[in-house]
C-alpha positions as a Markdown table, in Angstrom:
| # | Residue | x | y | z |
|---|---|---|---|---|
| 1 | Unk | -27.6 | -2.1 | 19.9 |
| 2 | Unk | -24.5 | -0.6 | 19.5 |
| 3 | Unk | -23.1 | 0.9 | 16.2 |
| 4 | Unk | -19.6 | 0.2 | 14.8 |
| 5 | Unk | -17.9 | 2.9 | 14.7 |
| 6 | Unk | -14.8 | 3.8 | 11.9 |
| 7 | Unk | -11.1 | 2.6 | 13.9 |
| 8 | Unk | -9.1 | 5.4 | 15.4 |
| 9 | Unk | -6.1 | 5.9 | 12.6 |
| 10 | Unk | -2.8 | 4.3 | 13.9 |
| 11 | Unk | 0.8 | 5.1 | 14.0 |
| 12 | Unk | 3.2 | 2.9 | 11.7 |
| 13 | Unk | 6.3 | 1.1 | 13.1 |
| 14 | Unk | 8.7 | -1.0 | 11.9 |
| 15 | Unk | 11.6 | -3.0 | 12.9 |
| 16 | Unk | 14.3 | -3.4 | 11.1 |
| 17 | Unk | 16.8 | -6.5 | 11.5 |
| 18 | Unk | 20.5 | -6.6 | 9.6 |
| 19 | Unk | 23.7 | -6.7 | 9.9 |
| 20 | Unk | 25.5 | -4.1 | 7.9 |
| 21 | Unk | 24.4 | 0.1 | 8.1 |
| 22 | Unk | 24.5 | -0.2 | 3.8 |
| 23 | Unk | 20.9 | -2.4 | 4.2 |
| 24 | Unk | 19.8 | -0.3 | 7.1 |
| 25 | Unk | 20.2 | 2.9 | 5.0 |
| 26 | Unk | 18.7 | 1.3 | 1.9 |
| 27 | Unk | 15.6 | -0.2 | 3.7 |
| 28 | Unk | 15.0 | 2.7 | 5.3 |
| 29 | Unk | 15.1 | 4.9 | 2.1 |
| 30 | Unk | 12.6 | 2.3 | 0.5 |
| 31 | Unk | 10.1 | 2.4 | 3.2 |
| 32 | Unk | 10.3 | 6.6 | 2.9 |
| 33 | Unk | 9.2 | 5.9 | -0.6 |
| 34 | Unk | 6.2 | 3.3 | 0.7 |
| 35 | Unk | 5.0 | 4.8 | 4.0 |
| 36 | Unk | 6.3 | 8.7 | 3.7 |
| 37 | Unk | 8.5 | 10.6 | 5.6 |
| 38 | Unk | 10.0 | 9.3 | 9.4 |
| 39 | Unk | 9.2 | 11.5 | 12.2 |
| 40 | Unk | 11.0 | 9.1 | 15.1 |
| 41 | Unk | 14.1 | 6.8 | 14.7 |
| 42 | Unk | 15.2 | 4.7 | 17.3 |
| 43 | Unk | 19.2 | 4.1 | 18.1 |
| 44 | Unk | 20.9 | 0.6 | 17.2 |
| 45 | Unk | 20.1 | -2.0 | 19.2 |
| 46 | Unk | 22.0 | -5.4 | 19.3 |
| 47 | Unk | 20.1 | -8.1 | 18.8 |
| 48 | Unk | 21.3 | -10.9 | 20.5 |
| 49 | Unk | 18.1 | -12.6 | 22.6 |
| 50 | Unk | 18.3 | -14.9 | 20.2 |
| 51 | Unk | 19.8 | -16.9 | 17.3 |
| 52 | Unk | 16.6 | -17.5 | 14.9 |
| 53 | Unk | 18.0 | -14.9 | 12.2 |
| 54 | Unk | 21.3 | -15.6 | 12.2 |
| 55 | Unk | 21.5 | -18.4 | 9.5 |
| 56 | Unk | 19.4 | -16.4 | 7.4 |
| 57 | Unk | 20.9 | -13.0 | 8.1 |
| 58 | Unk | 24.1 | -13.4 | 9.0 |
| 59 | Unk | 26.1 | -12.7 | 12.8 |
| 60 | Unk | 26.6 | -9.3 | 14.9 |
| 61 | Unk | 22.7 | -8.7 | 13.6 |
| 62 | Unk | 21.1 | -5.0 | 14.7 |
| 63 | Unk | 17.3 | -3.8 | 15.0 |
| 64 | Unk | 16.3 | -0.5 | 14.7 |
| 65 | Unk | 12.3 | 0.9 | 14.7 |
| 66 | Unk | 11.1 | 4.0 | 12.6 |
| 67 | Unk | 8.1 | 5.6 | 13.0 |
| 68 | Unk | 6.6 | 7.5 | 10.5 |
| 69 | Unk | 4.8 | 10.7 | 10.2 |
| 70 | Unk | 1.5 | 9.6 | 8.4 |
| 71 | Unk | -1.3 | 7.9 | 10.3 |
| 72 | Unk | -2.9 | 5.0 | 8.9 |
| 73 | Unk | -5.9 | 2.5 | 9.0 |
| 74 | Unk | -5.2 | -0.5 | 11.5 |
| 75 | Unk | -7.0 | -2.9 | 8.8 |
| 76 | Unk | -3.8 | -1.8 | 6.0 |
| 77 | Unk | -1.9 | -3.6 | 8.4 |
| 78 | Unk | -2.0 | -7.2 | 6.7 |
| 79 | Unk | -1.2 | -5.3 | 3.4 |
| 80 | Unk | 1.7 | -3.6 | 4.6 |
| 81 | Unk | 3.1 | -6.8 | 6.0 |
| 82 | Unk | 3.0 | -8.2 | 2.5 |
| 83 | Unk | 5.0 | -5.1 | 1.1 |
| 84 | Unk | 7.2 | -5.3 | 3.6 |
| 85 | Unk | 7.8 | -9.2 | 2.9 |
| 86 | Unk | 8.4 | -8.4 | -0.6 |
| 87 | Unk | 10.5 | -5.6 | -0.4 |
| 88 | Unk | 13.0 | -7.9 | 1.9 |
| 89 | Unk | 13.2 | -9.5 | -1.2 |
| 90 | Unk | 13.6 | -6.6 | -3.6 |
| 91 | Unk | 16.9 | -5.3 | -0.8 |
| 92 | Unk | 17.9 | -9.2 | -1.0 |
| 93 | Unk | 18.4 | -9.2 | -5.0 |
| 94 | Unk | 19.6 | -5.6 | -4.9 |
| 95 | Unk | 22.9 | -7.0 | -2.9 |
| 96 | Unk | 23.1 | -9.7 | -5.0 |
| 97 | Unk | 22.8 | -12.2 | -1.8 |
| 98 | Unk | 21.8 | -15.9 | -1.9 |
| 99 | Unk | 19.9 | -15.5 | 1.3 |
| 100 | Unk | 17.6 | -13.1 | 2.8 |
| 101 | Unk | 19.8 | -10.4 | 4.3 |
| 102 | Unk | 16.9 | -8.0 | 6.4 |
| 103 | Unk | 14.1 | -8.4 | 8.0 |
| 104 | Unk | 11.1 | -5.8 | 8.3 |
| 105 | Unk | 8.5 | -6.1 | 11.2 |
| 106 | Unk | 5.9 | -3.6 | 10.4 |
| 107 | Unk | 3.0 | -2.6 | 13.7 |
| 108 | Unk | 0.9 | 0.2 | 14.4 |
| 109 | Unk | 1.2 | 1.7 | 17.8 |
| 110 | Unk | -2.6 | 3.0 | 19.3 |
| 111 | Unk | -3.0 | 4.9 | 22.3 |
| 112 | Unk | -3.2 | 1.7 | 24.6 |
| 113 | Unk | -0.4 | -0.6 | 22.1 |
| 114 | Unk | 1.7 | -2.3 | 20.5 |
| 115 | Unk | 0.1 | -4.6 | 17.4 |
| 116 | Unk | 3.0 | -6.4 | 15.3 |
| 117 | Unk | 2.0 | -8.2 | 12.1 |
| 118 | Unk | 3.4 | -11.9 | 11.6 |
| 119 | Unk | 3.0 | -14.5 | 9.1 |
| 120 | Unk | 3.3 | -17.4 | 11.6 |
| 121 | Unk | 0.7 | -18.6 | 13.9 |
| 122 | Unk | 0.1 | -19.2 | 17.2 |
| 123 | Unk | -2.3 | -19.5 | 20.1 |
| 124 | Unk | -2.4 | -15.6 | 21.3 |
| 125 | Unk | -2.3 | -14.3 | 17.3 |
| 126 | Unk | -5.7 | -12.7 | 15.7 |
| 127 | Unk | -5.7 | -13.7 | 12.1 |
| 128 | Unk | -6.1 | -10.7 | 10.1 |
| 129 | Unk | -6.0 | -11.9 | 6.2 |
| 130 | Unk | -4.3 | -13.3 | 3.5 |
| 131 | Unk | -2.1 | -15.2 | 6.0 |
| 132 | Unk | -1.1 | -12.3 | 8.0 |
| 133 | Unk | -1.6 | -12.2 | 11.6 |
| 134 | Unk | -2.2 | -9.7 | 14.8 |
| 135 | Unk | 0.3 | -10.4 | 17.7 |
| 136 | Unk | -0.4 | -8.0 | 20.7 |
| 137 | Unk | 3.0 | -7.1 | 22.1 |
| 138 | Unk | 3.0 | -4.0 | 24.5 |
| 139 | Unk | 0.5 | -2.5 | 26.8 |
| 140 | Unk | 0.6 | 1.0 | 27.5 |
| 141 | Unk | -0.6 | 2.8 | 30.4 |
| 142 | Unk | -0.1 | 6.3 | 31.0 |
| 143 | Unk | 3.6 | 6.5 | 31.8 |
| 144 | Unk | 4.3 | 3.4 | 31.7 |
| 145 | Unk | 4.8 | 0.2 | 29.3 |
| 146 | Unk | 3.1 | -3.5 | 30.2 |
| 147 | Unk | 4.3 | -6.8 | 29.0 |
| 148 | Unk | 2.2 | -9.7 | 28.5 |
| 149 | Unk | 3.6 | -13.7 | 28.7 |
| 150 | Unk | 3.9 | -13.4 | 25.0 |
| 151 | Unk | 6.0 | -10.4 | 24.6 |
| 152 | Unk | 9.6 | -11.0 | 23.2 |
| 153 | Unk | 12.6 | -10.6 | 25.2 |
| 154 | Unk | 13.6 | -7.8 | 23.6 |
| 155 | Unk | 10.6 | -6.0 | 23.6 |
| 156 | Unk | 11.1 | -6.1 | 27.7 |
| 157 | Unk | 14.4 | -4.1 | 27.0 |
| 158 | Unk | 13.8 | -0.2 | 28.5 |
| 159 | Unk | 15.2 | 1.2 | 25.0 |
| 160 | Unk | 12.6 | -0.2 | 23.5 |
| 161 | Unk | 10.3 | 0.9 | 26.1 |
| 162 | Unk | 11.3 | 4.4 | 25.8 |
| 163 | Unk | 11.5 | 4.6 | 22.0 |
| 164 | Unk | 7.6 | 3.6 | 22.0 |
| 165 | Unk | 6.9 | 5.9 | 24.9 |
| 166 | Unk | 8.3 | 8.8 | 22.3 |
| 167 | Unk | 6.3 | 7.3 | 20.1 |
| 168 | Unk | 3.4 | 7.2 | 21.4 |
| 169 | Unk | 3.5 | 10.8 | 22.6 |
| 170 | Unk | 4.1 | 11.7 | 19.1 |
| 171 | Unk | 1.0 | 9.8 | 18.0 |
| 172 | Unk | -1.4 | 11.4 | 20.9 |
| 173 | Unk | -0.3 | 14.6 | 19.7 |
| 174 | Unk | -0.6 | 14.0 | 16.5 |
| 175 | Unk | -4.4 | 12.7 | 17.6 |
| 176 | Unk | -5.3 | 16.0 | 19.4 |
| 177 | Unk | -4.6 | 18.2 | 16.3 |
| 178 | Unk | -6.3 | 15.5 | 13.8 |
């Protein structure tokens, strides 16, 4: 029989989707004061494969990832997800807006990839708790990144690719001197 063992700690991501660098800056400087310090940005990336956010966020929308320093248990991952939802709210009231003007994607990257946590269901989602959900998005091999049927079309993008490679190399060091 064999014994569970405790997970492997994980490496937090999140995406962030807005429109204007005065939400970016402000989400990121509440996330510092969540998750602790970043130790891996990613550059702006349009986001334009689709219109879903646009009518709650606005036009000319952006995403950028962070990655941060400290390691963390993969099952926080539903309770991060629930911060992150309310602190779209919190950066919502603190710009006085009617509607929801960010949106924060939290994951964990492991040596082999990338888990995102949603709130909406579907077939290839593992339900975690409290309404929270695991979608596998990346697959990483050892130079390379693998995309499943599933994955979103930006997430085939090589800048995305290559910020998670970074990433991930981080991580695995970070993993060796753990």
């Amino acid at each position: 029989m064999a014994e569970p063992k405790p997970f492997l700690a994980v490496k937090l991501i999140c995406g962030i989707i807005a429109s204007e660098n005065r939400i970016f800056k402000r989400t990121e400087k509440y996330l510092g004061k969540l998750y602790g310090a970043l130790d891996h940005e990613s550059s702006m990336f349009e986001f334009d494969f689709t219109d879903y956010y646009e009518k709650q966020i606005g036009e000319n929308l952006k995403r950028k990832f962070l990655s941060f320093k400290n390691l963390f248990m993969p099952e926080k991952l539903s309770e991060i997800k629930i911060q992150t939802n309310q602190l779209e709210e919190e950066v919502r009231e603190e710009f006085k807006s009617s509607h929801r003007v960010v949106n924060i994607d939290p994951g964990y990257l492991n040596p082999s990839a990338l888990i995102m946590a949603t709130a909406k269901d579907f077939a290839h989602r593992i339900p975690l708790q409290n309404g929270i959900y695991a979608h596998l998005e990346l697959l990483f091999g050892k130079n390379d990144v693998r995309t499943l049927s599933w994955t979103y079309p930006d997430y085939r993008t090589k800048g995305y690719h290559k910020f998670f490679m970074e990433v991930r190399k981080i991580y695995l060091s970070q993993l060796k001197y753990a």
